[in-house]
ZAMI-158827 format. One record per residue (C-alpha): x, y, z; residue in one letter. Coordinates in steps of 0.5 Angstrom, whole numbers, plus 500, padded with zeros to 3 digits. Each point is the difference from the previous one (the first is absolute). Layout:
N
XYZA...
This chain:
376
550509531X492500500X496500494X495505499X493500496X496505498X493498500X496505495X492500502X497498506X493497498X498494502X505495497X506505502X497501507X500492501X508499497X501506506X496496506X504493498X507504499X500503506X498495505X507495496X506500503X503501494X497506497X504505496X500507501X493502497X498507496X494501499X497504495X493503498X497507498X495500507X504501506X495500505X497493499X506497499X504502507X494498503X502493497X507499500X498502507X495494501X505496497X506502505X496500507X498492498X507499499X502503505X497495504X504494498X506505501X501502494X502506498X502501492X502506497X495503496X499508497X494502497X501504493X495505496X500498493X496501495X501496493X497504496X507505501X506495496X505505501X499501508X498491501X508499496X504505505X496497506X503493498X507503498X501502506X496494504X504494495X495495502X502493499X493499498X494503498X494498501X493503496X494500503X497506498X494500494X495506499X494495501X499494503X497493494X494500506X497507500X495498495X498495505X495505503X496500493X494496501X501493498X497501493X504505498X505498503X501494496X499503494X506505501X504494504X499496493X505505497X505496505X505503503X505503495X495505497X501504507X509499498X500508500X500500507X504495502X505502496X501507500X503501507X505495498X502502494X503506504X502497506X505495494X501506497X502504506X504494502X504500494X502507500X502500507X506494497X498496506X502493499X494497504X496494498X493502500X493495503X494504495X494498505X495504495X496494495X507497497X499495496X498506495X502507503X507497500X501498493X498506497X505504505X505494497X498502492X502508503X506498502X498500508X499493502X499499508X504493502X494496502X493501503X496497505X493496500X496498495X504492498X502501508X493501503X499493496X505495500X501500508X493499499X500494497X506498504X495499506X494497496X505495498X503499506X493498503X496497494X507495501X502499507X507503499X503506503X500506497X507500500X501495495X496502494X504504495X496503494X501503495X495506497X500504494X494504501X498507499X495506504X495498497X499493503X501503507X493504498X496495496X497496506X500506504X497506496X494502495X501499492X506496501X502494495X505495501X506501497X507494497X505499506X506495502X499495505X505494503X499497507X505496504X500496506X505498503X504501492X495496498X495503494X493499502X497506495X496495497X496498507X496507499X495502496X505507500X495505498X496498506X506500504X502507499X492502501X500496506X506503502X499508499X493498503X503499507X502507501X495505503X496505496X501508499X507501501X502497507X504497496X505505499X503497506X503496495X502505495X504503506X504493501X502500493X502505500X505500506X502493498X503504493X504505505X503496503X502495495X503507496X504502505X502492501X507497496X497493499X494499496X494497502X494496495X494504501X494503496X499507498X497504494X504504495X508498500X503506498X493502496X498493497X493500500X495496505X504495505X505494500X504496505X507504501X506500504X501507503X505503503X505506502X502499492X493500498X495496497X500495496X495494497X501493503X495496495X500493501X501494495X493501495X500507498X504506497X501507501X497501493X493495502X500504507X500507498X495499495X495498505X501504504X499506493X494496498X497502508X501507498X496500495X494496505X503506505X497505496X507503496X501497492X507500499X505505503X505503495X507500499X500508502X496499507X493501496X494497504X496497495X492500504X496492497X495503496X495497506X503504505X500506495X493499499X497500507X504506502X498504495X493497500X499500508X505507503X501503492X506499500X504500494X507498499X501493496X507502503X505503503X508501501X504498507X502508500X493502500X496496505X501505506X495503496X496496497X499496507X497507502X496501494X496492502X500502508X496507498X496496495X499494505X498505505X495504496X497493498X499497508X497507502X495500494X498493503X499502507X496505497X496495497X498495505X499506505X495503497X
């Protein structure tokens, strides 16, 4: 029997998982599910006519959904019975404040990512709710900031299986510099990488700082960790991606990648943040049975989960509580509240649909009052 995704929200990373999956022979059944009707049939008829010229021709329907209704999202999935969700929907994009001119920009952005959590979190936790009110067992891939949206879905009992990106977008990238900064076929580097979000965003945005991480480089089984400067190397190796956000295509192959190792009996070692809602990334095996670590000889579950905690704390959110309870870092907090008057120190995972709408108003109101000001 064939499996059956369903994909919810088709932006720009969505949109890219539909374009790759359909043009593979081995494409699933395919829900795709989004609140905007008209933009998305006219994508999901790009994606069939391009497919359609390598002859093929997958099964995929279109659903209008909105995630903002759990009861209406969970009847959906009981009578759909996915094998896999795919979350690809957030209420904001981290890259709207990027039309700021570039000063402002860089204060707000100093902020870090996590300090616009509302917004990516929001969607989500309706989405794992309405996924545990349906009873479907399906393994979820939460695409929307996982190193930190689904720790604090897992504090709240709704842990997505993995994420994408993040340590995903890095450790192929230092695969490949490795391979040429040594001669050797790419296939015969193996690393291991514990590394949060935030050392995705370090090299490449505003107000970032680096953060700990875990690195070790085999070539051919032979350790040579110790032949690289590895802060350099990560540098260097995220440095090799294009600006702005071409590189989502990525993001789409990651996420493709844990589908079909979801749906696949035998493990594969791979890298993915947020396994079963640990926070930021880690070498895993994953698999139709879930994830689970696959750290090498050097470090322990315990050591790996605290850098990545200690990340959070430079991605902008202090601590999360035991009760979902996200807990802003005080300069996070402060720029927020400095910079769009908005006040919460924190905030619950209950209640982040609407503090994310209170942050995008604030957030609107502060953009329209800049233009003003350099119009006139």
């Amino acid at each position: 029997m064939m499996s059956k995704v369903m994909l919810f929200g088709l932006g720009e990373v969505g949109t890219h998982i539909l374009e790759f999956l359909v043009r593979d022979p081995k494409c699933p059944e395919l829900i795709i599910c989004d609140v905007n009707e008209e933009v998305s049939q006219k994508r999901i008829n790009n994606a069939l006519i391009g497919a359609a010229i390598f002859r093929l021709y997958p099964k995929v329907t279109f659903k209008k959904v909105d995630l903002t209704n759990v009861d209406t999202t969970s009847l959906l999935i009981s009578e759909e019975k996915p094998d896999v969700v795919i979350n690809c929907a957030v209420l904001q994009t981290w890259h709207v404040i990027r039309q700021l001119p570039k000063d402002l920009y860089a204060k707000l952005s100093s902020a870090s990512l996590g300090a616009w959590l509302p917004c990516q979190l929001g969607l989500s936790y309706n989405l794992m709710l309405a996924v545990k009110q349906s009873g479907v067992q399906a393994h979820v891939i939460n695409t929307s900031l996982s190193c930190m949206t689904n720790p604090v879905l897992a504090k709240a009992g709704l842990a997505p299986t993995i994420g994408i990106g993040n340590v995903e977008l890095i450790e192929p990238a230092v695969r490949v510099k490795v391979s040429r900064d040594l001669n050797v076929p790419i296939d015969n580097v193996k690393v291991y990488l514990v590394a949060h979000h935030v050392w995705w965003v370090y090299p490449r945005e505003a107000g970032y700082k680096k953060g700990p991480y875990y690195v070790k480089i085999l070539v051919n089984d032979t350790d040579v960790t110790k032949q690289f400067d590895t802060d350099q190397l990560l540098w260097d190796a995220i440095k090799l991606y294009p600006p702005d956000t071409e590189f989502t295509t990525v993001s789409a192959s990651s996420t493709i990648k844990n589908m079909y190792a979801l749906l696949n009996p035998t493990p594969i070692f791979t890298h993915s943040p947020a396994p079963n809602g640990l926070p930021g990334g880690y070498p895993i095996l994953l698999s139709k049975n879930g994830a689970e670590l696959a750290l090498p000889e050097g470090i322990t579950e315990k050591e790996a989960i605290r850098i990545n905690e200690e990340c959070n704390k430079i991605d902008g959110i202090e601590r999360i509580e035991d009760d979902g309870t996200v807990v802003y870092a005080d300069y996070s907090h402060q720029i927020l509240k400095e910079m769009l008057n908005f006040d919460h120190k924190s905030f619950k995972a209950e209640d982040s649909l609407k503090i994310a709408f209170e942050l995008m108003a604030k957030y609107k109101e502060f953009a329209a009052n800049v233009q003003l000001s350099y119009q006139s």
